[in-house]
Backbone as CSV, one residue per row, in Angstrom:
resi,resn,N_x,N_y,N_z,CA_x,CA_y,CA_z,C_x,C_y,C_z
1,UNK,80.632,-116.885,56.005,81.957,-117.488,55.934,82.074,-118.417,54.728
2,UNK,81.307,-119.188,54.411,81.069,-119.804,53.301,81.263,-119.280,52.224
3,UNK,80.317,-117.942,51.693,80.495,-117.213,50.368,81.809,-116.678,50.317
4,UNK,82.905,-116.662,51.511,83.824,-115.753,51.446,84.865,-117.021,51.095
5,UNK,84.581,-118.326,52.223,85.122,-119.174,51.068,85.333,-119.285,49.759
6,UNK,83.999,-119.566,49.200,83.969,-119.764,47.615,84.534,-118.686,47.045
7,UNK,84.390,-117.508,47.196,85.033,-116.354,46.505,86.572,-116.548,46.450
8,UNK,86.718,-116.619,47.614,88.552,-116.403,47.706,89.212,-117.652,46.684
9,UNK,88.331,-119.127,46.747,88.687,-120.154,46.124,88.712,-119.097,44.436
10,UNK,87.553,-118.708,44.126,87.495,-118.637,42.716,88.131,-117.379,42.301
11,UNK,88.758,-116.213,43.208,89.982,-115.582,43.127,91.061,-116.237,42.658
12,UNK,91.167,-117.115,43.501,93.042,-117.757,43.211,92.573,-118.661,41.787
13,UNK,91.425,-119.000,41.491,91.798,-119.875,40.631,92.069,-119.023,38.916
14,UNK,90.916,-117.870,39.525,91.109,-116.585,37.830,92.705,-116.091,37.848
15,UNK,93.505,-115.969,39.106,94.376,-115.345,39.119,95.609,-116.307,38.399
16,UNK,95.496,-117.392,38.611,96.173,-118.769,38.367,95.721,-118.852,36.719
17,UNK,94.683,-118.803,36.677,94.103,-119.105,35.481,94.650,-117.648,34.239
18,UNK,94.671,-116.837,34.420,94.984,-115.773,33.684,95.821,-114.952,33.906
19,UNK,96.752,-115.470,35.152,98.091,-114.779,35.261,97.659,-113.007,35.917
20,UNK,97.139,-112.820,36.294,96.351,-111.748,37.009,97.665,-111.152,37.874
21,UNK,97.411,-109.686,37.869,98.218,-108.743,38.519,97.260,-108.309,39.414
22,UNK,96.652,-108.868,39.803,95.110,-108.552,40.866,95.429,-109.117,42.292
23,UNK,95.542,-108.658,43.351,95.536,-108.968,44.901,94.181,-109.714,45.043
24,UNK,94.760,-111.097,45.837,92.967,-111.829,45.749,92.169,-111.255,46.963
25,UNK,92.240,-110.238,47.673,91.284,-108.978,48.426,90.314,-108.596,47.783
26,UNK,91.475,-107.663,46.801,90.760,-106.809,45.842,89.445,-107.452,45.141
27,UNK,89.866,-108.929,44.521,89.282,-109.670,43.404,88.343,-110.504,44.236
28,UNK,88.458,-110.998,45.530,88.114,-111.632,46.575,86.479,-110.589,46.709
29,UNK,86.866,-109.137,47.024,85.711,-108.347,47.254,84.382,-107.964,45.869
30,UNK,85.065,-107.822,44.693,84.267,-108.059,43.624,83.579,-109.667,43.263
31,UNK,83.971,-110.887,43.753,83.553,-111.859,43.695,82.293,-111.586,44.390
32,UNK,82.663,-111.712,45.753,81.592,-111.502,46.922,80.365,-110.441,46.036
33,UNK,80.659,-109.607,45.305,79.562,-108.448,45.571,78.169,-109.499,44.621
34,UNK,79.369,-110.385,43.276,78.413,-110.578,42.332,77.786,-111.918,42.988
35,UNK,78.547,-112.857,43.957,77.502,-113.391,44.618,76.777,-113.449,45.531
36,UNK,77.039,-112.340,45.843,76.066,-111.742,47.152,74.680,-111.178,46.338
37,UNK,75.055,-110.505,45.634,73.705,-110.341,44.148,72.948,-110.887,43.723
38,UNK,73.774,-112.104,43.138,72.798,-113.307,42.541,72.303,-114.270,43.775
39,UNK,72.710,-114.053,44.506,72.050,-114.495,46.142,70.819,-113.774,46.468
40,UNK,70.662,-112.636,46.550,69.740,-112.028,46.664,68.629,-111.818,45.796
41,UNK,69.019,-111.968,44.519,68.434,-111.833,43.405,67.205,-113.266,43.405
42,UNK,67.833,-114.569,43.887,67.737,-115.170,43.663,66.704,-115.628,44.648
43,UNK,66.505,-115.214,45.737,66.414,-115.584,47.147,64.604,-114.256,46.726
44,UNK,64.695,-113.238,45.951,63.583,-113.024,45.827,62.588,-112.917,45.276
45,UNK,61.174,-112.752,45.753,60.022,-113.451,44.698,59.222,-112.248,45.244
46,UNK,58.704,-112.075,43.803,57.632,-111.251,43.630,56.614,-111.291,42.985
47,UNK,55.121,-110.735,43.594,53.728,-110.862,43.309,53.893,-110.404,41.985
48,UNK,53.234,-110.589,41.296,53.064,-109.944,39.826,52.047,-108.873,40.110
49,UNK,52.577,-107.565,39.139,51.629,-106.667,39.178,49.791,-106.601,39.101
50,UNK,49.370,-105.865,39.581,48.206,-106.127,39.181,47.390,-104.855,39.422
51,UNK,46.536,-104.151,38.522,46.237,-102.915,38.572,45.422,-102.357,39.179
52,UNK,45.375,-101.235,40.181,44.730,-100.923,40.876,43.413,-100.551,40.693
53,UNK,42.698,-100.703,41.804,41.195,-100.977,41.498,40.752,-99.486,40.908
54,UNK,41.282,-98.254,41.467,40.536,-97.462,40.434,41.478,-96.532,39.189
55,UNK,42.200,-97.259,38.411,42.497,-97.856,37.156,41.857,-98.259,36.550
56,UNK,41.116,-99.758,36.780,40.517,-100.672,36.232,39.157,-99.852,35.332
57,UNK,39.537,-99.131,34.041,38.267,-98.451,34.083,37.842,-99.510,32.425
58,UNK,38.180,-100.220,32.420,37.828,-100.655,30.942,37.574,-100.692,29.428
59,UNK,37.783,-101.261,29.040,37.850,-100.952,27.390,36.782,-100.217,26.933
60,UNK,36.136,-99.342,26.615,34.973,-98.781,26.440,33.956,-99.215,25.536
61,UNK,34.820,-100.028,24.142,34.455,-100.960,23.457,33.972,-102.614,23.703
62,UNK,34.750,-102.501,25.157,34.292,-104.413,25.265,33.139,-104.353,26.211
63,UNK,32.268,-105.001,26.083,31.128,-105.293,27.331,31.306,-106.716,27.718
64,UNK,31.739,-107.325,28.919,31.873,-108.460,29.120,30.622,-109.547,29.067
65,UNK,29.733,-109.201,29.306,28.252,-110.038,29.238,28.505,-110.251,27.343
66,UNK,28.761,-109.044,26.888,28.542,-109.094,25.111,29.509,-110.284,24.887
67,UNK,30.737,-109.178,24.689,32.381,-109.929,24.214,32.636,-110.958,24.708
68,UNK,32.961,-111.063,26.271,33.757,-111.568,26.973,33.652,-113.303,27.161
69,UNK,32.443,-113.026,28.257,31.639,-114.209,28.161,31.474,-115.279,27.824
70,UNK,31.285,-114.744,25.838,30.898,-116.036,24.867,31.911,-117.008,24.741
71,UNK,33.316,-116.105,24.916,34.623,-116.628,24.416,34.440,-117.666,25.195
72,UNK,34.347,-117.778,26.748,34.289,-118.566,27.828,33.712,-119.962,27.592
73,UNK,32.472,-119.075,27.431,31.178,-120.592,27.494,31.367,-121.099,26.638
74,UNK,31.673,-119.932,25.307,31.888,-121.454,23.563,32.589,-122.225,23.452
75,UNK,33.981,-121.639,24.482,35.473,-122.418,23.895,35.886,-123.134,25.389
76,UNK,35.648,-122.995,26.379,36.012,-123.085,27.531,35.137,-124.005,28.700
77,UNK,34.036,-123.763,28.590,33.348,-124.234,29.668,32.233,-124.981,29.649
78,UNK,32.431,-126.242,28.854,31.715,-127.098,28.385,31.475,-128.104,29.611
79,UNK,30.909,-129.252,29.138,30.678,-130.195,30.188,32.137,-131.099,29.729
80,UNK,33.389,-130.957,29.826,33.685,-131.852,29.046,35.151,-131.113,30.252
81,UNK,35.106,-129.608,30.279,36.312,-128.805,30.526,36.493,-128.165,31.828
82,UNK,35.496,-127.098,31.538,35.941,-126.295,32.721,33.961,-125.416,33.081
83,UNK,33.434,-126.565,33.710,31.967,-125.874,34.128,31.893,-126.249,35.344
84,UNK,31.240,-126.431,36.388,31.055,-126.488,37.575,31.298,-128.118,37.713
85,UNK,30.727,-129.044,37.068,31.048,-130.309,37.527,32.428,-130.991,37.101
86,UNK,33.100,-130.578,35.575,34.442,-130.688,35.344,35.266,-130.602,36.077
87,UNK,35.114,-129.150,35.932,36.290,-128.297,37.328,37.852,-128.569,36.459
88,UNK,38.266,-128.619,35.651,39.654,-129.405,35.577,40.383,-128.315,35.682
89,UNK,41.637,-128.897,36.230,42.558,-127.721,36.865,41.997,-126.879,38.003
90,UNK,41.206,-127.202,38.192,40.412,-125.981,39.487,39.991,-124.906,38.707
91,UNK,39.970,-124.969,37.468,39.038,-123.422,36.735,37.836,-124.048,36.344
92,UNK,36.603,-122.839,36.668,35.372,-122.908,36.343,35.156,-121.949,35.953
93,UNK,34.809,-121.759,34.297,34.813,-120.710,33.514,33.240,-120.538,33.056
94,UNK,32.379,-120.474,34.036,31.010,-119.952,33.676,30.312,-118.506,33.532
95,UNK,31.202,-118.061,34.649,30.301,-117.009,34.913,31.815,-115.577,35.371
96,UNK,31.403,-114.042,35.534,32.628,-113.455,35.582,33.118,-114.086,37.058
97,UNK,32.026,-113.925,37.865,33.003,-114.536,39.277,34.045,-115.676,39.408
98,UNK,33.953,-116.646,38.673,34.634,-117.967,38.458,35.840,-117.588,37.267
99,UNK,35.518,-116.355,36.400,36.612,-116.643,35.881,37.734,-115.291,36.432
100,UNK,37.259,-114.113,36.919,38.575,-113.812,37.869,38.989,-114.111,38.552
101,UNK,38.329,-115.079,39.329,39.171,-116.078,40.124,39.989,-116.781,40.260
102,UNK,40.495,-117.337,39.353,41.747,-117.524,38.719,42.290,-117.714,37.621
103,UNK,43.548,-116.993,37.420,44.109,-117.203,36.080,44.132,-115.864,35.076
104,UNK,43.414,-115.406,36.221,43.196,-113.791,35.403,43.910,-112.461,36.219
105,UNK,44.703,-112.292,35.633,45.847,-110.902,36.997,45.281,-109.358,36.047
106,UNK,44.043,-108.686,36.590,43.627,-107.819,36.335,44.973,-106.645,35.834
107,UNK,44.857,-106.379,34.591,45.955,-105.141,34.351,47.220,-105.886,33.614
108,UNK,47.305,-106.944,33.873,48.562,-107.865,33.455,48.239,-108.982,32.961
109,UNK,48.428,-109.107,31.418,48.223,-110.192,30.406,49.517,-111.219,30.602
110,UNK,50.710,-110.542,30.975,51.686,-111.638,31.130,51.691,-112.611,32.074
111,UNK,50.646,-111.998,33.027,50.835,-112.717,34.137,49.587,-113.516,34.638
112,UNK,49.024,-113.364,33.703,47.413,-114.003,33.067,47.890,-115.943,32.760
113,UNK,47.046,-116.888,33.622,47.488,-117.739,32.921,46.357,-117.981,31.877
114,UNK,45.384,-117.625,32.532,44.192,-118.838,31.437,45.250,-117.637,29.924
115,UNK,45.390,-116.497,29.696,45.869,-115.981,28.539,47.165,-116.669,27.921
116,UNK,47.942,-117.093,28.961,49.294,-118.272,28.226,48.542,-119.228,27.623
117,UNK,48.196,-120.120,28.354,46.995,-121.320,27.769,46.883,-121.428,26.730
118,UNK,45.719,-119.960,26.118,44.841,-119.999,24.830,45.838,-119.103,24.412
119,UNK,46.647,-118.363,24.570,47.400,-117.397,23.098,49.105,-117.989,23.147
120,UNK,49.925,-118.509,23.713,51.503,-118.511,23.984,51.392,-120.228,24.268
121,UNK,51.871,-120.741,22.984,52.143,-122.219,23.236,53.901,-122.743,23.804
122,UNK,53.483,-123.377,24.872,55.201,-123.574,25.397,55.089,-124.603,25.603
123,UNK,56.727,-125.438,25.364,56.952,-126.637,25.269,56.461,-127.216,26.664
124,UNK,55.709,-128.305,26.538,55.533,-129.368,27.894,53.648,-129.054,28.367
125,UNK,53.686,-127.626,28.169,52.370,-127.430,28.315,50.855,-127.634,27.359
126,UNK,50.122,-127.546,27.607,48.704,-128.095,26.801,48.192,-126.964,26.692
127,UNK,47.652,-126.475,25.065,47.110,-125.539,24.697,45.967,-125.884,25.239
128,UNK,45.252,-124.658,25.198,43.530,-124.626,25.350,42.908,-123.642,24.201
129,UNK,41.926,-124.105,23.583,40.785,-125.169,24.321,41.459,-126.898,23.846
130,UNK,41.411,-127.595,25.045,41.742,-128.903,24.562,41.848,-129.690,23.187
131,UNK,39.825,-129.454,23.177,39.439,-130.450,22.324,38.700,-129.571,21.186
132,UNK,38.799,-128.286,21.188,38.287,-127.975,20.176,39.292,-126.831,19.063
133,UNK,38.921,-125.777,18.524,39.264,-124.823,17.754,40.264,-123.927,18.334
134,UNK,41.098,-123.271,18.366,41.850,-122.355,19.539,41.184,-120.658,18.525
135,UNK,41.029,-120.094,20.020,40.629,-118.716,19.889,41.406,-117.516,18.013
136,UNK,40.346,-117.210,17.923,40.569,-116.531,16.313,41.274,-115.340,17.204
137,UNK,41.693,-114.834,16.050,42.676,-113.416,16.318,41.897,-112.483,17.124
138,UNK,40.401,-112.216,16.736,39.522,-111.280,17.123,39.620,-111.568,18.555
139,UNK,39.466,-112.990,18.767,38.737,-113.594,20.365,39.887,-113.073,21.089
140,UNK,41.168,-113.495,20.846,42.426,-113.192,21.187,42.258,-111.565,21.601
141,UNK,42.084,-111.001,20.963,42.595,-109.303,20.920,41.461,-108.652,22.050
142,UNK,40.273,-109.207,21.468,39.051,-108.837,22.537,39.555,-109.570,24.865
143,UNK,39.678,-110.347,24.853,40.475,-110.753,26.010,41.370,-110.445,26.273
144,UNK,42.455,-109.879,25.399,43.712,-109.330,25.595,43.265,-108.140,26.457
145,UNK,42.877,-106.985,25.904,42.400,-105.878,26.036,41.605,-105.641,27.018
146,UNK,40.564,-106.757,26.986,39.727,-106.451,28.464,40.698,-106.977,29.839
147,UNK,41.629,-107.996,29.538,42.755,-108.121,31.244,43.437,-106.883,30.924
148,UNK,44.174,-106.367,30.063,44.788,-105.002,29.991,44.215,-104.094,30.514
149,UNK,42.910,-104.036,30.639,41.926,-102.288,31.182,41.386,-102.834,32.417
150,UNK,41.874,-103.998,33.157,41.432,-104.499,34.280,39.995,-105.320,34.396
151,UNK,40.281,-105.996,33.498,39.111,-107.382,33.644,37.803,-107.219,34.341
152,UNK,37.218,-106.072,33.860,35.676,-105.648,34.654,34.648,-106.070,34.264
153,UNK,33.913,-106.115,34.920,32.957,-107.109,34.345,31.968,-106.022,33.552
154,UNK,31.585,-104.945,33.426,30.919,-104.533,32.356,31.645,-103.110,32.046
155,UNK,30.927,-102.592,31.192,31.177,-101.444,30.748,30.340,-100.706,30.121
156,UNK,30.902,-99.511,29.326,29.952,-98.494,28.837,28.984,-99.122,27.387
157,UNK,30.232,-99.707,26.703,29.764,-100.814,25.486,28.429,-101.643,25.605
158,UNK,28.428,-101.696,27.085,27.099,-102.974,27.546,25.763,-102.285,26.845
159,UNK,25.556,-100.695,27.165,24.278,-100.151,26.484,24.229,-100.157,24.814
160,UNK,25.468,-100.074,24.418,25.606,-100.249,22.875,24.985,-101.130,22.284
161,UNK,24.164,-100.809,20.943,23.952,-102.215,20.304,23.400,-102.938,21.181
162,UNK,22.239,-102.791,21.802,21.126,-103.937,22.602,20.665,-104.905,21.676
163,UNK,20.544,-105.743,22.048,19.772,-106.565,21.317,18.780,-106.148,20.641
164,UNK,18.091,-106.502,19.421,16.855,-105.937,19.187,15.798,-107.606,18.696
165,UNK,14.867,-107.793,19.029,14.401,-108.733,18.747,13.813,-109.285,18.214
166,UNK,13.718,-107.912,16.967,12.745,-107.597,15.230,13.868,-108.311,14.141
167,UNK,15.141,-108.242,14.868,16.527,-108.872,13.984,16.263,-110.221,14.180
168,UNK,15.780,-111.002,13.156,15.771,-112.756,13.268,16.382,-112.847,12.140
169,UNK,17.095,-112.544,11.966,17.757,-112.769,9.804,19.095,-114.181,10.370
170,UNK,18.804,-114.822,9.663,19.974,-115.611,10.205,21.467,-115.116,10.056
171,UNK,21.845,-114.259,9.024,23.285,-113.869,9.170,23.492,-112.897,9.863
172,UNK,22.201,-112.257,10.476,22.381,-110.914,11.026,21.915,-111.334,12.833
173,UNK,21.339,-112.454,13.428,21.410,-112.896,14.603,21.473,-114.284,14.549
174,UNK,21.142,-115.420,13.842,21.503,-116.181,14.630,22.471,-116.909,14.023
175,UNK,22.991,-116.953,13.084,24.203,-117.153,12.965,25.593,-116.790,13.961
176,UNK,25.172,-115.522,14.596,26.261,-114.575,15.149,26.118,-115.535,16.623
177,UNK,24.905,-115.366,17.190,24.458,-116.525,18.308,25.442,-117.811,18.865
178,UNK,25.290,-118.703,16.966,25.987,-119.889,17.327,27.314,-119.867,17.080
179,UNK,27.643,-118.518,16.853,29.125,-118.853,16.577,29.777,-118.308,18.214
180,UNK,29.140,-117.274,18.805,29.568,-117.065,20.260,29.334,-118.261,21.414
181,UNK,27.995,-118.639,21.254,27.503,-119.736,22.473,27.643,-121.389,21.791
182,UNK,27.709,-121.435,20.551,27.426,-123.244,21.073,29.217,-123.463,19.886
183,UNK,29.427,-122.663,18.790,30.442,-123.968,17.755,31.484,-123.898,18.713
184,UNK,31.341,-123.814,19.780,32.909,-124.143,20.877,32.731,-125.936,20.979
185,UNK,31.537,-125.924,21.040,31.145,-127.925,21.433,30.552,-128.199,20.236
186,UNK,30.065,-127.273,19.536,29.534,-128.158,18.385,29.957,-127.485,16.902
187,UNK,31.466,-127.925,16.874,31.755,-127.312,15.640,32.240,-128.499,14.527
188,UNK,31.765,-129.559,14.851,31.875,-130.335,13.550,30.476,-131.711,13.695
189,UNK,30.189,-132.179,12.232,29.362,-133.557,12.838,29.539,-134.674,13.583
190,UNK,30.661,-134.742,14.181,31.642,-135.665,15.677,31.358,-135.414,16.523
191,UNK,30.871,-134.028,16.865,30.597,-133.525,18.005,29.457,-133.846,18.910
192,UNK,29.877,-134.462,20.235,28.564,-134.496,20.864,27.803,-133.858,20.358
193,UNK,26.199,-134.297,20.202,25.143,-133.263,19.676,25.277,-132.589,18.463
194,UNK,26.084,-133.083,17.463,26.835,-133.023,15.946,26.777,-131.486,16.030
195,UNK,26.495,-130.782,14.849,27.128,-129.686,14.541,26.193,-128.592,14.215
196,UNK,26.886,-127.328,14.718,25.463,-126.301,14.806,26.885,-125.202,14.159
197,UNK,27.867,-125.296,13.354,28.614,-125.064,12.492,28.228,-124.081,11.395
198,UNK,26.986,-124.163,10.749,26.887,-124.141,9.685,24.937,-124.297,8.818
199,UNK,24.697,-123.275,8.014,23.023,-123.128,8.491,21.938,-124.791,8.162
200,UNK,23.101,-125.341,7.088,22.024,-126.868,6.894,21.909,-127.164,8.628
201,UNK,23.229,-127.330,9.643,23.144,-128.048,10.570,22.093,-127.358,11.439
202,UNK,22.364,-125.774,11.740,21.694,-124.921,12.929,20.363,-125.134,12.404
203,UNK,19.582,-125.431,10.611,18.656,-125.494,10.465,17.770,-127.047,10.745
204,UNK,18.375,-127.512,10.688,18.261,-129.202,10.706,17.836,-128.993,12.762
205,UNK,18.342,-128.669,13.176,18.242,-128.693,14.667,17.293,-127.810,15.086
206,UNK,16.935,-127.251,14.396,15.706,-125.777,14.912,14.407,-126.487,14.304
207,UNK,14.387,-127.330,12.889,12.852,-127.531,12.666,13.039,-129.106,13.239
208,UNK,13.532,-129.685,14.385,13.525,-130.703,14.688,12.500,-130.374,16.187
209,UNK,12.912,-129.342,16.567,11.946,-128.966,17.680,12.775,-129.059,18.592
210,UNK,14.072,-129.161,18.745,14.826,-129.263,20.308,15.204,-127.884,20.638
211,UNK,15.572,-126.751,19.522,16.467,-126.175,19.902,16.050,-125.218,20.716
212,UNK,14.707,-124.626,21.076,13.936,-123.689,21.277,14.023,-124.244,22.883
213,UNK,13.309,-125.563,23.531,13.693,-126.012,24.656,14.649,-125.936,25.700
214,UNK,15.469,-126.336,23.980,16.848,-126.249,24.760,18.063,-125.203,25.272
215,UNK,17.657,-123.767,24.553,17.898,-122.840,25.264,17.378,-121.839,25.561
216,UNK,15.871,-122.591,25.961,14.766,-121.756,26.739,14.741,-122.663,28.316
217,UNK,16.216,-123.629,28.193,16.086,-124.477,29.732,15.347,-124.829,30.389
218,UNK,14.228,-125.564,29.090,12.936,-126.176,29.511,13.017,-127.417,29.994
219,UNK,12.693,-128.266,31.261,12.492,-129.288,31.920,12.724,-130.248,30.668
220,UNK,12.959,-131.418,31.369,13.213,-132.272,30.659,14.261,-132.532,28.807
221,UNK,14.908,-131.270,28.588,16.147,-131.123,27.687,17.267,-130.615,28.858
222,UNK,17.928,-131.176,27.433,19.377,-130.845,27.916,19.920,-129.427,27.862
223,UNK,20.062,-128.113,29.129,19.995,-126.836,28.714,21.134,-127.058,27.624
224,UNK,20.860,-125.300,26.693,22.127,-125.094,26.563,22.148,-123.509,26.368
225,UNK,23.416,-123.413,26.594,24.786,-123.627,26.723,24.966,-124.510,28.052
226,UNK,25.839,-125.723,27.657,25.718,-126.708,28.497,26.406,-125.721,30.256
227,UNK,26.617,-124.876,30.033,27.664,-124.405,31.126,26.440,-123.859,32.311
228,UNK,24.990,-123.709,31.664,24.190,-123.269,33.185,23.626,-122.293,32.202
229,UNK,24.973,-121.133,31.623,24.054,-120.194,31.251,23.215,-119.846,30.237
230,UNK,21.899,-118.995,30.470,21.269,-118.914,29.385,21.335,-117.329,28.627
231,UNK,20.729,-117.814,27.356,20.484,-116.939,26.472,19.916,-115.603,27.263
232,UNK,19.887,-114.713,26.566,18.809,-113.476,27.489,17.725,-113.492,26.292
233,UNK,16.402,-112.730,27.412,14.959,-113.227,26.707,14.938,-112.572,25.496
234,UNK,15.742,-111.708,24.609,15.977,-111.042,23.563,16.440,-111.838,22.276
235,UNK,17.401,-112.541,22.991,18.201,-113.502,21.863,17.264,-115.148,21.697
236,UNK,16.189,-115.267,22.875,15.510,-116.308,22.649,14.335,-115.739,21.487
237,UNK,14.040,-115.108,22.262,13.386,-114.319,21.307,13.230,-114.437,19.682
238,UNK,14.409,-114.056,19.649,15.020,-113.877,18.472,15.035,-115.183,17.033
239,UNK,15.642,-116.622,18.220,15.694,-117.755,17.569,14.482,-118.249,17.419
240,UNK,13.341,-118.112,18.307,11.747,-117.964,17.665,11.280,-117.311,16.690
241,UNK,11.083,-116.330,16.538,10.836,-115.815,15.189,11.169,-116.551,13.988
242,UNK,12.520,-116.570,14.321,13.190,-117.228,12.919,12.650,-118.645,12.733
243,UNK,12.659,-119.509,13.713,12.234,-120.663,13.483,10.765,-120.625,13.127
244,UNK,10.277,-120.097,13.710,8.553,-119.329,13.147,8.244,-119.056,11.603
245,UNK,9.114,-118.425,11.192,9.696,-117.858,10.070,9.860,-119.053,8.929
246,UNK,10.314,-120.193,9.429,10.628,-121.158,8.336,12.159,-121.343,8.568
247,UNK,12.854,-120.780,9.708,14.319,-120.894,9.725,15.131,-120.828,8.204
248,UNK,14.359,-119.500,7.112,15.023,-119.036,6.069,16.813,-118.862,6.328
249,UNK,17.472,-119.522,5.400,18.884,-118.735,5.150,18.787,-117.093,4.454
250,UNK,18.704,-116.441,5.530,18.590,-114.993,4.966,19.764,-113.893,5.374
């Protein structure tokens, strides 16, 4: 009775208003339809899509342990943000379980928040990563793609390109290392634990004797990647040699 109120009111007033050769029935019943519409329209809410589980077959190119992961722990899940004792916002971005858990709508990037966050800046809201660098185009496109093919946690890519642990060249592993796992927290000399940026710094920190400890999560250092997780025994591996080596810029 109400909507039929308002309608009939805003009949007489178009008819008044524009001199109308229109019966307010007639005009009375087209009112009603468009707010009976936007009533309904309005009145409903819907889940955002999300792609069915056997869909979800994945990028064939991304391996999430490889790709995915690093983006997380380098840029995301520091002691500072989003690791188990932070928690901020209720995201804990350590591991894949914690991060489909929320913020991630398998199949749907639009409806992805941690993806608004770090790629779509909107007024009122706070980019991420807070306090550091925001995700390069690559990081961007690689996350895009893996919520697009349904956010799985591995794939065919995972056997690709294994580690090998004869590769200690610094531009050819460990350079690549610190740019996935640590310049998320340590990308300038400000930085807690200054800067592993760049080879004077990553070298300065390797013949000091911490770094080997420290992400071999030996008692008494501070692990790292501060987020829990560690290196795999390939990539430790790896930063031995080299430091063995003389930690050459090679």
């Amino acid at each position: 009775m109400l909507l039929q109120a308002v309608a009939l009111t805003l009949c007489h007033t178009f008819v008044k208003a524009f001199n109308l050769k229109i019966s307010s029935r007639i005009l009375s019943v087209v009112l009603l339809s468009v707010l009976g519409a936007g009533f309904l329209l309005n009145s409903c809410t819907h889940s955002p899509y999300v792609l069915p589980q056997n869909l979800r077959t994945g990028d064939p190119t991304i391996c999430f342990e490889r790709d995915v992961l690093p983006i997380f722990i380098s840029k995301c899940g520091n002691s500072n943000c989003h690791d188990a004792s932070a928690h901020r916002g209720g995201y804990t971005l350590d591991n894949y379980a914690n991060i489909v858990s929320k913020g991630i709508v398998p199949g749907n990037v639009a409806a992805s928040k941690i993806w608004e966050t770090v790629a779509i800046i909107k007024t009122g809201e706070e980019a991420m990563p807070k306090d550091g660098a925001p995700l390069s185009a690559s990081e961007l496109d690689i996350l895009r793609r893996w919520i697009e093919t349904g956010a799985v946690d591995s794939g065919s890519a995972c056997s690709n390109n294994p580690c090998d642990s004869n590769n200690f060249t610094y531009s050819g592993a460990i350079a690549p290392l610190m740019q996935k796992y640590c310049t998320g927290c340590h990308s300038s000399a400000s930085a807690q634990g200054g800067s592993l940026s760049d080879y004077a710094s990553v070298k300065n920190e390797a013949v000091s004797g911490s770094m080997i400890p420290r992400i071999s999560h030996q008692s008494g250092y501070n692990a790292m990647p501060s987020t829990g997780f560690k290196l795999s025994d390939c990539q430790i591996a790896q930063v031995k040699k080299w430091v063995a080596a003389g930690a050459p810029n090679n």
